[in-house]
Each structure stands twice: as structure tokens, then as C-alpha cells.
C-alpha positions as CSV (number, residue, x, y, z in Angstrom):
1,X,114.8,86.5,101.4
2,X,113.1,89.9,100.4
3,X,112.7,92.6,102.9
4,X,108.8,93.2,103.4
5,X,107.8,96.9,102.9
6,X,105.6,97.8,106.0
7,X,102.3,99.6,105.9
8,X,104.1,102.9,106.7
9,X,106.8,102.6,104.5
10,X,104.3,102.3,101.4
11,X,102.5,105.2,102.3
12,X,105.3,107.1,102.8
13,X,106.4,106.4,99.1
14,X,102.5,106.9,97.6
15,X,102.4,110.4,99.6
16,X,105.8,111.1,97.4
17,X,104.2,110.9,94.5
18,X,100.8,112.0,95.3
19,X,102.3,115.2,96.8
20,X,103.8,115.9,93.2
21,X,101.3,115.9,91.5
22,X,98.7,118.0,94.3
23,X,101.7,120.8,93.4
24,X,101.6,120.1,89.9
25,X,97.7,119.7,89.9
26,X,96.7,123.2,87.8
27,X,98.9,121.2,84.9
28,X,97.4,117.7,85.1
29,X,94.8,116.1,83.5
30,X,91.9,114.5,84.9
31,X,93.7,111.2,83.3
32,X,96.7,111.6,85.3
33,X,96.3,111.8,88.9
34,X,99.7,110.1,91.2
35,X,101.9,108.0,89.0
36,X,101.8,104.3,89.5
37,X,104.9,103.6,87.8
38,X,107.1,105.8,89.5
39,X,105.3,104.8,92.8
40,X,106.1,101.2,92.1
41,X,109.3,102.1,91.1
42,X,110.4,103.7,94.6
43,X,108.6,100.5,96.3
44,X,110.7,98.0,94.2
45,X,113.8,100.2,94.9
46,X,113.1,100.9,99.0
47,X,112.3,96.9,98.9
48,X,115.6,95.3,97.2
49,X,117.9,98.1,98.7
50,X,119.7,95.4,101.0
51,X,119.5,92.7,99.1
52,X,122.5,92.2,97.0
53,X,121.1,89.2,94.8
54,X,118.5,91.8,93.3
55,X,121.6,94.7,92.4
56,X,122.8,92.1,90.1
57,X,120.1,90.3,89.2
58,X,118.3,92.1,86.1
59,X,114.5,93.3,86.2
60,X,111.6,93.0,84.6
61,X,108.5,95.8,85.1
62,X,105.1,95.4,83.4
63,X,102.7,98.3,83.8
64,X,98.8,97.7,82.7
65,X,96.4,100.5,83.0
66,X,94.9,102.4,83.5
67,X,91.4,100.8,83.0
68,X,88.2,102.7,84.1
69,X,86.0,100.4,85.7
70,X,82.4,101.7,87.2
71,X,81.3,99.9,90.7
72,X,78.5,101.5,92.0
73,X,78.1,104.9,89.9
74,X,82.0,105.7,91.0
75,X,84.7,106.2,88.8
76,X,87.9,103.9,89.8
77,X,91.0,104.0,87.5
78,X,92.6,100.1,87.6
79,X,96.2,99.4,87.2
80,X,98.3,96.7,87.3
81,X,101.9,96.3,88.1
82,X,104.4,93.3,87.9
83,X,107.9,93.2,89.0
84,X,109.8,89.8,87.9
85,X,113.4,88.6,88.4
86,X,114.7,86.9,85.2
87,X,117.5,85.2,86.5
88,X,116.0,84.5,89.9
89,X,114.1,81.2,89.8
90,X,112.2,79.7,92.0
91,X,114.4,81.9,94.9
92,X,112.8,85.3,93.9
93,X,109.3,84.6,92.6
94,X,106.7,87.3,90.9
95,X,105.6,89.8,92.3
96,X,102.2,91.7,91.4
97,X,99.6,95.3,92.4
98,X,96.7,95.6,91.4
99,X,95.6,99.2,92.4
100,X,92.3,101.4,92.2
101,X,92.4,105.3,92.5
102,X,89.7,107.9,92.1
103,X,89.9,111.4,92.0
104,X,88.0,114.6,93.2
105,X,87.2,116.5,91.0
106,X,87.7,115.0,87.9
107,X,90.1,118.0,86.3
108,X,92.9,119.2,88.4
109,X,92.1,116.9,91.1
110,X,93.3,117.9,94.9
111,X,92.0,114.4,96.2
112,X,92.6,110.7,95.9
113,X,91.6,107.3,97.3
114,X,93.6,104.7,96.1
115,X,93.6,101.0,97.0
116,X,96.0,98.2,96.7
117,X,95.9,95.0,96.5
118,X,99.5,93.2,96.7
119,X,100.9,89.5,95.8
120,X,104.3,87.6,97.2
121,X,103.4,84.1,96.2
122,X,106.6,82.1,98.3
123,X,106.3,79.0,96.1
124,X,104.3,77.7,92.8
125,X,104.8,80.9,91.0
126,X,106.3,81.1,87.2
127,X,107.4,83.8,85.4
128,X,109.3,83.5,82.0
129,X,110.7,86.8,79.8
130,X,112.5,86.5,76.3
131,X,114.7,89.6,76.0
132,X,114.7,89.7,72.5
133,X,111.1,90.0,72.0
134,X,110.3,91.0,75.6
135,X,107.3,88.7,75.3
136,X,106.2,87.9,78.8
137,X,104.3,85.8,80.6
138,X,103.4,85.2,85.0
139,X,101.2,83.0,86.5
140,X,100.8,83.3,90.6
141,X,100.0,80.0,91.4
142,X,97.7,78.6,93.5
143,X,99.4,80.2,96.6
144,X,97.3,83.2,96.2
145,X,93.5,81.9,96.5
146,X,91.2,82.8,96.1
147,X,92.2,84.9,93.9
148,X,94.5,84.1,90.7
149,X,95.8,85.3,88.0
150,X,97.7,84.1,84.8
151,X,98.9,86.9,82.7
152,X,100.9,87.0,79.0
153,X,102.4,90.5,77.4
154,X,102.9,90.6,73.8
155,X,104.1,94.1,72.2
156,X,102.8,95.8,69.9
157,X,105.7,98.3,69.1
158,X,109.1,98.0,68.5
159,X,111.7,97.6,71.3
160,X,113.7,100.7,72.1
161,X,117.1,100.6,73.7
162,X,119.1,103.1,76.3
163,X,122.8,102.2,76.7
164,X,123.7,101.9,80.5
165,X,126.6,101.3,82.8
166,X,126.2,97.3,84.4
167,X,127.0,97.6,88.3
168,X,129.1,94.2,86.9
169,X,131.1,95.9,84.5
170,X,131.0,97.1,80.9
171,X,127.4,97.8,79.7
172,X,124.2,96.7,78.7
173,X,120.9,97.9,77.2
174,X,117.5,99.1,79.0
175,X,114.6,98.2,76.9
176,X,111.1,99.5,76.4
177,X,108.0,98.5,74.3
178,X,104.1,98.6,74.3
179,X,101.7,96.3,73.8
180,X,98.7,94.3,75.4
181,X,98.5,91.8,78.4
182,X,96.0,88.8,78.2
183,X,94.6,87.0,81.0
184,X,94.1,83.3,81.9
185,X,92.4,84.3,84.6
186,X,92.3,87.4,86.2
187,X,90.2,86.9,89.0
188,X,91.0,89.1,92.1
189,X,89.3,88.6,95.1
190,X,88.8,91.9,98.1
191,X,87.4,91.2,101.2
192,X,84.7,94.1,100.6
193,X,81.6,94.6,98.3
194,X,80.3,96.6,96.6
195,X,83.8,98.0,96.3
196,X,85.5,96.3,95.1
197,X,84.4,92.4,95.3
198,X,85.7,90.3,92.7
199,X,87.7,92.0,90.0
200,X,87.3,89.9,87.0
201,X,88.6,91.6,84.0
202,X,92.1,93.4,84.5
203,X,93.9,96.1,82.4
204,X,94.8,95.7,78.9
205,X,96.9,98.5,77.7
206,X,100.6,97.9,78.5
207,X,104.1,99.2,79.0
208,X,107.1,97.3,80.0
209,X,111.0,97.8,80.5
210,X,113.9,95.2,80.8
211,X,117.0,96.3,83.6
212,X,119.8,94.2,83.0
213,X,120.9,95.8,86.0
214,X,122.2,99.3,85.6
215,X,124.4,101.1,87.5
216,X,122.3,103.4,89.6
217,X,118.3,104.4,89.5
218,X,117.1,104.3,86.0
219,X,113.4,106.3,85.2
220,X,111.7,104.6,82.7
221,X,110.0,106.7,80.0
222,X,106.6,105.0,80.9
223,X,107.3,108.0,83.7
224,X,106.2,111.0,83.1
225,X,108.7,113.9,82.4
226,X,106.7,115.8,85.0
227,X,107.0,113.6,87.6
228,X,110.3,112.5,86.6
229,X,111.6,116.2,86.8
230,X,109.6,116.7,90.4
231,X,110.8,113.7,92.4
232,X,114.1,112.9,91.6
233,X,115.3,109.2,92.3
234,X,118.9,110.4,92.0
235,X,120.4,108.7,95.4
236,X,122.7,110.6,97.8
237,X,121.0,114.2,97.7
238,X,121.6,115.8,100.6
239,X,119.5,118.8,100.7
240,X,115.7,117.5,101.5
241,X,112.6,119.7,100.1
242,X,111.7,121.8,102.9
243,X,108.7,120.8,105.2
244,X,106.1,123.2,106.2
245,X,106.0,125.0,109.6
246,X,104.3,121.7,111.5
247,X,103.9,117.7,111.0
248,X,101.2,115.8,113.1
249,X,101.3,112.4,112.8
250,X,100.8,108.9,114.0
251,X,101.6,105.4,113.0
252,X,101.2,101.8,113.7
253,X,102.2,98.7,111.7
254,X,98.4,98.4,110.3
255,X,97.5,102.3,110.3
256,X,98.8,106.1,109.5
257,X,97.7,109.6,110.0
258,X,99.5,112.2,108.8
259,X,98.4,116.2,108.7
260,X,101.4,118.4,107.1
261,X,101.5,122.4,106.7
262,X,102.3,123.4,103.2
263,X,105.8,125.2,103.2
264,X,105.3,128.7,102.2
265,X,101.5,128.1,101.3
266,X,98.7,128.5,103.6
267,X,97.8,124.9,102.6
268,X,97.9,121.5,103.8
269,X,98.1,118.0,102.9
270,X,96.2,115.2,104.8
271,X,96.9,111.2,104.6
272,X,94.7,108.3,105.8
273,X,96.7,104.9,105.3
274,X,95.2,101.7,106.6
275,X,95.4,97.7,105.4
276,X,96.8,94.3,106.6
277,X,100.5,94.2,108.0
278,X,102.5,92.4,104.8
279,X,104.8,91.0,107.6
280,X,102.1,89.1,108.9
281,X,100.0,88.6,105.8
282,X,103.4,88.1,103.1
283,X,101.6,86.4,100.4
284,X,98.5,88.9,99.9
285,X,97.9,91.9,101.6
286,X,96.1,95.1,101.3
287,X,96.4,99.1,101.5
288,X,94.3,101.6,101.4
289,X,95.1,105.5,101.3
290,X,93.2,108.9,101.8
291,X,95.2,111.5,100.1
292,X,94.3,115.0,100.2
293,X,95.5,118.6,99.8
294,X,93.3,121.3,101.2
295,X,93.3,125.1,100.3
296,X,91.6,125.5,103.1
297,X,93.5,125.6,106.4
298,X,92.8,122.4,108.3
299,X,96.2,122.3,110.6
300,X,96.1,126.1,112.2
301,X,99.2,126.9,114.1
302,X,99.6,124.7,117.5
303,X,100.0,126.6,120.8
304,X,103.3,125.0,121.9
305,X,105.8,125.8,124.6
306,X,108.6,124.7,126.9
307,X,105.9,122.6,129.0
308,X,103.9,121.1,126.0
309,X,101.7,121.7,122.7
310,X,98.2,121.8,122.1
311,X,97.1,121.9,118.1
312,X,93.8,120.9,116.3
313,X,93.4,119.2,112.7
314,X,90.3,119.5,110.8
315,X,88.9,118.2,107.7
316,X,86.8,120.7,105.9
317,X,89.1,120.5,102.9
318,X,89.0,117.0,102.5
319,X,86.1,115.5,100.6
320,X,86.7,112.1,101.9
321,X,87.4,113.2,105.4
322,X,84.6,114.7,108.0
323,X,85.3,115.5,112.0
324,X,88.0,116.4,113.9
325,X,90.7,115.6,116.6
326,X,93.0,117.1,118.9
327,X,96.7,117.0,119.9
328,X,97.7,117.3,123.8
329,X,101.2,116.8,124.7
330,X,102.1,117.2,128.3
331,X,105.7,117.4,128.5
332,X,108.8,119.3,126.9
333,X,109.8,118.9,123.3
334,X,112.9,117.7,122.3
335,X,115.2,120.5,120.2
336,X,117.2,120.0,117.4
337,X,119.1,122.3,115.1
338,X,121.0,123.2,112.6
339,X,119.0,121.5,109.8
340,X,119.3,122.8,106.4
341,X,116.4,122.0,103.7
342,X,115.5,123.5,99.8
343,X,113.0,125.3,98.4
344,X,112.1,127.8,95.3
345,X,115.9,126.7,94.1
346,X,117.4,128.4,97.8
347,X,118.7,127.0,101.0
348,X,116.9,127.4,104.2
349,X,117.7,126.9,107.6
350,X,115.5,126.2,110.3
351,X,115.4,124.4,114.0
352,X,112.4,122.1,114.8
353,X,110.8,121.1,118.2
354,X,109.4,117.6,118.8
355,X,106.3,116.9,121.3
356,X,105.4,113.5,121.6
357,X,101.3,113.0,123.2
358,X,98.1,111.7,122.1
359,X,96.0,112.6,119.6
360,X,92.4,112.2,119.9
361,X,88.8,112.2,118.1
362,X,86.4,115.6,119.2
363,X,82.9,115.0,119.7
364,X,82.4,114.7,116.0
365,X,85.4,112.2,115.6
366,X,87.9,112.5,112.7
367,X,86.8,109.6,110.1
368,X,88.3,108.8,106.4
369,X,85.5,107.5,104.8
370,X,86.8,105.1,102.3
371,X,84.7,103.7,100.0
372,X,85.8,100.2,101.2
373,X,84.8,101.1,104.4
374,X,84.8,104.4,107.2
375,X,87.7,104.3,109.5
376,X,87.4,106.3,112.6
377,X,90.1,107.8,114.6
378,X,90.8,106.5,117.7
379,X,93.2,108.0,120.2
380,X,96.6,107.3,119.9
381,X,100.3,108.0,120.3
382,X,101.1,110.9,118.2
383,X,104.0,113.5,116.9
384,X,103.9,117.1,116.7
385,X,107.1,118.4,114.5
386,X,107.3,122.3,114.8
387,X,110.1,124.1,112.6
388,X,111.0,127.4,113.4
389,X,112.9,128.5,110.1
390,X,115.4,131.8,110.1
């Protein structure tokens, strides 16, 4: 049985990613805001990590997109992602994300919405993959109404090949192509409208790799090299990146809000994360994520002591975000030290203080205002990190 990803633990991957390329935003195109396959990647890797019948099972991943679709004057970039299990049967069905992002502004973009909509069908699922032609085809089954889809990949180049180590022994062969996906249907059904309502016509352009199940995390070139070089998937690094000066967050299995100082910038970076829990919903669930990073300072410095912490967030950075909130904890942080973290290619050292409270809406309460539909702070348990670095 697969190990569900929870809400948190999917935003934490997406603000990986979408972290990377806010950094690398002065070299990105308007066309390439956070990587979906890299994204999906991490998600498939943090999903299977305890489940032993997936490290020796081999993998198939189909990427579609991105498609621009126009609801309602707005620009939305559609993907589509497929993970499948050759060898797995009826045990370890399909799995499929279909995800819409936009960005502001449209060239070196510093903000994103993005929203995904997931599919576990448990039973009535096919999926069928000839390695030799890497021709392709799914169908989700009637498990997931409303909504369906039936999708077949043909490439369109020829098939490269990367020798790799097998975590069986000896060694096999990663392989890549290109080519289109076809639908019979695509019909994907949200629960909002105008945005997104029934999705009827799904991505087209296509890339997809074949893991006979290497030894270790393998990058596929659908990746970007920029991304690729900025978040590396190598596993057992021990030095993190270094965090800025304070964290603020708070998290529940359906919600997230996370405000994070910059390390060595006077910047920020803000997440909204909201959807269904997939424990509760397995078959089809939802996300949907506020991403932002603000050159303006929208986490100043919290008043913090030996008898509690006080600190503000604001969102006059954020073009999807308006209000603010407030942090109050009561009672004395909890100390650690000795941590060691790495940034600009050097070590630093640093001790952190943890307040635990509740954070609050002001008078003009914090609200993400996704297109789907506003969410509004309400007051909850929160964390205040503070690092104090030498």
C-alpha cells in the first residue's frame, strides 16, 4: 500500500522548487516559471521512499505541457503528469496531476499560483508501456468520476539511452523520447468555476522516461540544467542551505502558512497552501498554492526574549496576498545549538530559538486570494524559528 503524501508534505516539495527558480528568476523566462517535472519527481521519490516493492519495481513518467489555456482573460499554464508502475499490476495502479500555474509578471516572474488536481484510482485503472517503443497508454477508470481520462503517448523522436547501476545488480538503461499524448477523454472535473470548471482538452506536447530501477536518484533531462544544478536530489547531504534569520509558520492537515526571511537578502518568501486531505480523499484530491517572493520586507525582525516573541507579517509584496496578521507567543522559546548550514559555497554556524503561540488576522485580516477562491486567515497555532548565526 502507498504512503499518501499529506497536504504539507506537497507544499513543502513545490516551495523547493518554486524557491529555485524566485533566486534564479533574473535568468528565467516568462515560459519557465517552477519545474513540474522535478516537482513531481521529489513527490514520487518522498512517496515510495518506504516502500520496497517500488525500489525494485521499474518506472514509468509522462510529462504533458505545458498548455496555455485562457479562463476568464487569465493566463494559466496546464501540465500533466503520469507516474506508472510496469511491473506492478493491478497492486500499484496509475497515478496522474493535472496542474495549472500562473505567473506575475509575465518575465522574471516573483509570483505563482498554482493548482493541482491529483488521481489514486484503487481499482479499475490500466496502464500498459512497451519498452522498446516506449509507446504508452493509461486509462483511470471509472473510479475517478466525474471526471475521466484515457490517455495514449506515441513518440515522435528517437529513444535515447543512459547506462545505469540496477539496485538488483548489473545494469540497465534509462530511456527518454518525445512525442504527443491523445486523449479518449480528457475530461477533468474542479469543484470551482469560472476557474477552473471542467477541463476538457489536456496537454499535447510530451516527454517521457523509462527507470528500470536505478541505483540511486536519477534527473531526467526533461529537467532543466538550472534546476537540476540548484536543487540537488543527491540523497545523504548533510549540510542544509542555510535559512534566513526567522521562519513563521503554521500547519494543519488541510492548510499551510509559511513567511521565511531571505538568508543574507533583505527579502522574503511567502506560501499559502490549501486543498482536501489525500488521506481522507485518496482517490482525487486537490491543492492549491500561493507562492511568493517579495523584495519588499514583509517579515520585519520579531521582538523576542526569554519570556516570549511578538513579530508581524505583511503582504505588500505579494500580488496575490492583501492584509496582515500577528504573532504573540507567551512563553519561553526552546534553544538549540550547534547547527551548521551552507551558503555562497561556506559553512555557517548558527543557534535558533523556537516560540510556539498563535498567530492571528489584524483588522484588515491576511487573505490569499486565489483565483479559485479567497482564503482568509484565521487564528491559529503557529511557530516562530529565530537563528542567531555567529
Amino acid at each position: 500500500m502507498r504512503r499518501r503524501l499529506t497536504l504539507v508534505e506537497r507544499a513543502s516539495i513545490v516551495v523547493v522548487v518554486v524557491a529555485t527558480s524566485l533566486v534564479a528568476a533574473a535568468a528565467a523566462s516568462a515560459s519557465s516559471p517552477p519545474q513540474r517535472p522535478l516537482a513531481m519527481w521529489h513527490r514520487w521519490s518522498r512517496a515510495h521512499a518506504n516502500a520496497p516493492a517500488f525500489t525494485f519495481l521499474s518506472t514509468v513518467f509522462t510529462f504533458a505541457g505545458p498548455r496555455e489555456v485562457r479562463i476568464s482573460g487569465v493566463r494559466y499554464e496546464m501540465g500533466l503528469t503520469i507516474f506508472g508502475t510496469p511491473g506492478g499490476g493491478a497492486s500499484q495502479p496509475p497515478l496522474a496531476s493535472i496542474d495549472l500555474q500562473r505567473s506575475v509578471p509575465r518575465t522574471r516572474p516573483t509570483a505563482f499560483q498554482l493548482h493541482e488536481y491529483d488521481f489514486t484510482p484503487q481499482t479499475g485503472a490500466t496502464f500498459t508501456f512497451d519498452k522498446d517503443t516506449m509507446d504508452t497508454s493509461v486509462d483511470l477508470g471509472a473510479s475517478i468520476a466525474p471526471s475521466q481520462l484515457a490517455a495514449t503517448y506515441t513518440p515522435a523522436t528517437a529513444i535515447t539511452k543512459r547506462r545505469c547501476a540496477l539496485v538488483t545488480g548489473g545494469h540497465g538503461y534509462l530511456r527518454e523520447s518525445h512525442g504527443t499524448t491523445a486523449y479518449s477523454p480528457f475530461s477533468v472535473v474542479t469543484p470551482t468555476s469560472p476557474f477552473f470548471g471542467t477541463l476538457t482538452s489536456g496537454p499535447v506536447q510530451t516527454g517521457e522516461a523509462f527507470d528500470p530501477g536505478c541505483n540511486g536518484t536519477v534527473i531526467i533531462s526533461l529537467v532543466s540544467s538550472r534546476v537540476r544544478a540548484a536543487v540537488p536530489l543527491a540523497a545523504g547531504s548533510r549540510v542544509h542551505p542555510c535559512a534566513g534569520r526567522e521562519t513563521l509558520g503554521t500547519t494543519s492537515a488541510t492548510q499551510q502558512w509559511a513567511f521565511d526571511k531571505v538568508f543574507g537578502e533583505r527579502a522574503s518568501t511567502q506560501l499559502v497552501d490549501t486543498g482536501t486531505d489525500p488521506n481522507t480523499q485518496p482517490v482525487a484530491s486537490e491543492a492549491h498554492a500561493i507562492i511568493a517572493g517579495t523584495s519588499v520586507y514583509d517579515l520585519p525582525r520579531p521582538r523576542h526574549g526569554a519570556r516570549g516573541a511578538t513579530a508581524e507579517v505583511f503582504s505588500a509584496g505579494d500580488p496575490f496576498m492583501t492584509g496582515s496578521a500577528t504573532f504573540t507567543s507567551a512563553s519561553a522559546p526552546r534553544a538549540t545549538g550547534g547547527h551548521v548550514c551552507k551558503a555562497g559555497g561556506a559553512l555557517h554556524r548558527f543557534s535558533s530559538l523556537r516560540y510556539t503561540g498563535l498567530l492571528a488576522p489584524n483588522t484588515n485580516p491576511l487573505t490569499a486570494g486565489f483565483d479559485t477562491a479567497p482564503v482568509a486567515l484565521t487564528s491559529r497555532h503557529a511557530t516562530l524559528v529565530v537563528r542567531i548565526y555567529r
